[in-house]
C-alpha atoms as one frame of an Amber mdcrd trajectory, in Angstrom:
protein
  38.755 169.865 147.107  38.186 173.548 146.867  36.407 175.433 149.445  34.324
 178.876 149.462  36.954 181.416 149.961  34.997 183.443 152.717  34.343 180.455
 154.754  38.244 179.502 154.475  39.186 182.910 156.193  37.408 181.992 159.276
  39.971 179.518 160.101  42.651 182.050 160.038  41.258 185.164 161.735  43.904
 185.105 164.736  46.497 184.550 162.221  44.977 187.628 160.048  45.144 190.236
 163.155  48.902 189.100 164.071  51.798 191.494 163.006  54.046 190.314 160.485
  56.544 190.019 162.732  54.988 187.326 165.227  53.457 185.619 162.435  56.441
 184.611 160.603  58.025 183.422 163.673  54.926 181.280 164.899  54.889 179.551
 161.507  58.691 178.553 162.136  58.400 177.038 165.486  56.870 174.268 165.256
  53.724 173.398 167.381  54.886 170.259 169.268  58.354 169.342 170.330  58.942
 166.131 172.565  62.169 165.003 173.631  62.561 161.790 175.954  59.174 162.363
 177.444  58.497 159.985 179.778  55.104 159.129 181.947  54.691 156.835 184.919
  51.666 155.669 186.415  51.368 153.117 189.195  54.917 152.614 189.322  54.666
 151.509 185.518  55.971 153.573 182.615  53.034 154.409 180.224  55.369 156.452
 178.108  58.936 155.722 177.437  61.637 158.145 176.265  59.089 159.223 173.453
  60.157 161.715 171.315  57.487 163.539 168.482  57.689 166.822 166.958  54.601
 168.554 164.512  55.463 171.515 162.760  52.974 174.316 161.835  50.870 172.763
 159.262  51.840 169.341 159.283  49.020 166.643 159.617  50.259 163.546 161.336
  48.648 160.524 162.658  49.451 158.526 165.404  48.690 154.912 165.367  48.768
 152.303 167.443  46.809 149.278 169.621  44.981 149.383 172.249  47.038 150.274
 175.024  50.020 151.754 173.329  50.077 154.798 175.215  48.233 157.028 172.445
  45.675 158.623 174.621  49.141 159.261 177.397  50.489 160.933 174.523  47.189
 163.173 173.701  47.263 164.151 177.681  50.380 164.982 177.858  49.965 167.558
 174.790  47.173 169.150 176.520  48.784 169.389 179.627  46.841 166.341 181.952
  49.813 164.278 182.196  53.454 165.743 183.326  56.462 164.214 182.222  58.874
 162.790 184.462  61.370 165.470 185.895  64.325 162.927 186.211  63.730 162.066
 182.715  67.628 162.779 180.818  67.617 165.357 178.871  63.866 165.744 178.718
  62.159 168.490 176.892  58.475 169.776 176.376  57.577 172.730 174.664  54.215
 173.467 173.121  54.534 175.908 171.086  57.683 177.180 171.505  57.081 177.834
 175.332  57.683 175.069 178.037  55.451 176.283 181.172  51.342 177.247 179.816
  48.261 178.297 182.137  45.908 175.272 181.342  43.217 177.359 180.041  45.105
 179.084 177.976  47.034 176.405 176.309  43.629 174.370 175.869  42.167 177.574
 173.776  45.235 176.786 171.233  44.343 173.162 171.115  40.864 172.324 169.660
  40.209 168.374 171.432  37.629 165.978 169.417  37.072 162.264 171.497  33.987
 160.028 171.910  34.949 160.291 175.724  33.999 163.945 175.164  30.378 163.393
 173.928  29.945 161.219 176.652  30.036 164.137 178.954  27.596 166.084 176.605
  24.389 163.658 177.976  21.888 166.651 178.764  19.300 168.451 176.466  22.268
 171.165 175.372  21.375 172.931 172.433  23.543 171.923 169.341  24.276 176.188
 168.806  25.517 175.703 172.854  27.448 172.992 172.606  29.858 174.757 169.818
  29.429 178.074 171.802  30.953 176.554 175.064  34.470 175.786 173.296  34.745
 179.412 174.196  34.733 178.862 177.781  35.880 175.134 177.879  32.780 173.956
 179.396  29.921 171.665 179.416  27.102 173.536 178.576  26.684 177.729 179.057
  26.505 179.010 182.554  24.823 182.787 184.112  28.507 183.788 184.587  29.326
 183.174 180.700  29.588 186.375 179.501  28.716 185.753 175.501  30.114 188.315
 173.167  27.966 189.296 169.786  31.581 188.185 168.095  31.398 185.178 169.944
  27.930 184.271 168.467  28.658 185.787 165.155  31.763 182.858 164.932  29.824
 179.850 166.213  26.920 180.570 163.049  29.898 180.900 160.881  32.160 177.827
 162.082  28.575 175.295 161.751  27.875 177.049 158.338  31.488 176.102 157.411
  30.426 172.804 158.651  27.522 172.106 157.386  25.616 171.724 160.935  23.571
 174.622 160.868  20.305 172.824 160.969  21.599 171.075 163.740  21.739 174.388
 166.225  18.432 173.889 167.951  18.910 170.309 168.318  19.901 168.636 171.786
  22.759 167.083 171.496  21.497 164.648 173.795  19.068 163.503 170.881  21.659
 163.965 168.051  22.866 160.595 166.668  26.710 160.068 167.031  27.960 161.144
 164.023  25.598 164.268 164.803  27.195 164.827 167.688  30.779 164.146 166.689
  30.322 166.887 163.728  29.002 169.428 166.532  31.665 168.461 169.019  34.463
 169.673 165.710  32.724 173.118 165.795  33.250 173.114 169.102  36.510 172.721
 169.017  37.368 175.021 166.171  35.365 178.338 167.584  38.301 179.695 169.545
  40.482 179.653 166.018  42.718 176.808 167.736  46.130 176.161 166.215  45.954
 172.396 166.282  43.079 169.814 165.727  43.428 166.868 168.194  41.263 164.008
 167.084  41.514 161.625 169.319  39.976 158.375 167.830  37.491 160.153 166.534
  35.794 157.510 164.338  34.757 155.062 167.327  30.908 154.023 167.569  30.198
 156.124 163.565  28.354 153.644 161.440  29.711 153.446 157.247  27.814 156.437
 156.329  29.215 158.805 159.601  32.179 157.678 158.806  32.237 158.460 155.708
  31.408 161.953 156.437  33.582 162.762 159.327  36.219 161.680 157.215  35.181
 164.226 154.540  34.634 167.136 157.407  38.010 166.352 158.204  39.471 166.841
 154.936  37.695 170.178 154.703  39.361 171.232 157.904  43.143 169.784 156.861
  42.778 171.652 153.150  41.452 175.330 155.103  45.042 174.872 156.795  44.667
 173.506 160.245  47.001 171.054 161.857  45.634 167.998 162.667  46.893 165.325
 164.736  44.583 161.843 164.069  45.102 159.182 167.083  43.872 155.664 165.978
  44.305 152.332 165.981  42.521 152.001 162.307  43.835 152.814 159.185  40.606
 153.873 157.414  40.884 157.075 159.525  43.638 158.610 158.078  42.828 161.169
 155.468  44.789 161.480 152.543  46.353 164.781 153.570  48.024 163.218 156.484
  51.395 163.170 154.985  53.390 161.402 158.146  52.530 158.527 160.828  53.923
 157.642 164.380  53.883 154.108 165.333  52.977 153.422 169.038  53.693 150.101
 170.909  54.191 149.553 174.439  54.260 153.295 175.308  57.276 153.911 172.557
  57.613 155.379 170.193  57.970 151.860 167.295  58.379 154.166 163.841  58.046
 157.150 162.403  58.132 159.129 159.131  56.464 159.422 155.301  53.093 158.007
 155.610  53.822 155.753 152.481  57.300 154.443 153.653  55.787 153.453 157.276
  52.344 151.887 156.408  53.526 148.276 154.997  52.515 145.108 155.961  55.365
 143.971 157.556  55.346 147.211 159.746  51.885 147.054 160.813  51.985 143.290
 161.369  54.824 143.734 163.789  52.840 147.140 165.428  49.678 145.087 166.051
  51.278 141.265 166.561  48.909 139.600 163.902  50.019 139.014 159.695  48.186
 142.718 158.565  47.962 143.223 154.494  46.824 146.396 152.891  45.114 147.979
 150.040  45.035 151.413 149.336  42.042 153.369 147.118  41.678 157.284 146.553
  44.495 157.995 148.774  42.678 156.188 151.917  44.706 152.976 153.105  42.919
 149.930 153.970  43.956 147.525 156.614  42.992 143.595 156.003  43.706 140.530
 158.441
């Protein structure tokens, strides 16, 4: 897949305005480090001595059933869900730092979920929708103060995606895989270091599918990190080179996407006989 060089650049302007210095040691640290991170709720552990680490410009995905603890995982990464203090030897660092201001961490993290678009039910322009990743928000507000730069990125990041002719559209009228395209600009306006796509797929018909998946690709090839929560196998891109198994808030199995995803790994992860076929890279889950 090759992609207009101009357009490619606008993935990497923080990057671009970073001494040498800094950048060469952001690229080394690696983006997400987890070390017997666990999460209790209701006197119940949701996560259990998990451990996970992404590096800078790794694609991962994270797989699991229902209930597995993926979306704990995804809040604990942006910074909803605290780990356990008494945890042994227990280690979080984002980043390379351990302790963030929310906002600030959430500007390095660009979040896609359906649960998101839920929250997106009023007649907000398609062009405001993408501009409010700048402010974390739901919608632009008087006290917004939009820059010229700020405007200038969001036509840039929907021409880069395609959803241009989607900018005076409410979002409220979009159809979901409308929507879920508009909610990746939003996302990616504030340059973010790592894509979170959390089950991103749910509710898109064949065709949306088809073209998130494609977005996606786009996104992983201009040299963003992505990490891709799911329970289904047709969501994994081929440039996701490594999978996590979940199950029962543990972490089941990890490493090279094409040593984990067997059938007799994936029919123990889900507790049903699972085969698989693979085609153009996607894998293909059959029971």
């Amino acid at each position: 897949m090759r992609l207009n060089e101009e357009k490619n650049l606008i993935l990497y302007r923080t990057v671009r305005k970073m001494p040498s210095s800094k950048r060469t040691t952001e690229l080394r640290t690696p983006l997400i480090e987890m070390r017997n991170v666990t999460v209790s709720r209701n006197d119940r552990n949701i996560l259990d001595c998990v451990d996970l680490q992404v590096n800078n410009g790794e694609n991962i995905a994270i797989i699991g059933p229902n209930g597995s603890g993926k979306s704990s995982l995804i809040k604990v990464i942006t910074g909803d869900y605290r780990p356990r203090a008494d945890s042994r030897d227990m280690s979080l660092r984002i980043m390379g730092k351990e302790t963030w201001n929310l906002f600030d961490l959430r500007n390095l993290l660009g979040i896609v979920s359906g649960d998101l678009q839920l929250d997106y039910n009023r007649d907000i322009s398609g062009f405001d929708v993408v501009l409010s990743g700048f402010f974390s928000s739901i919608g632009i507000y008087p006290n917004h103060r939009v820059t010229l730069e700020m405007v200038s990125t969001v036509h840039e990041i929907m021409e880069f995606l395609g959803i241009s002719g989607l900018a005076d559209k409410p979002i409220s009228r979009m159809s979901t895989g409308e929507a879920r395209r508009i909610l990746i600009g939003r996302a990616l306006v504030h340059d973010p270091r790592i894509l979170v796509l959390d089950e991103p797929a749910n509710s898109l018909d064949m065709k949306n599918h088809h073209l998130f998946r494609e977005l996606t690709r786009k996104i992983a090839v201009a040299g963003k990190s992505i990490v891709l929560v799911t329970h289904d196998l047709d969501d994994i891109i081929p440039e996701i080179e490594r999978v996590v198994l979940l199950k029962d808030g543990r972490v089941f199995m990890e490493g090279d996407k094409e040593e984990i995803l067997n059938e007799e790994n994936l029919s123990h992860l889900f507790g049903l006989p699972v085969g698989i076929s693979r085609n153009n890279g996607y894998y293909h889950a059959i029971y």
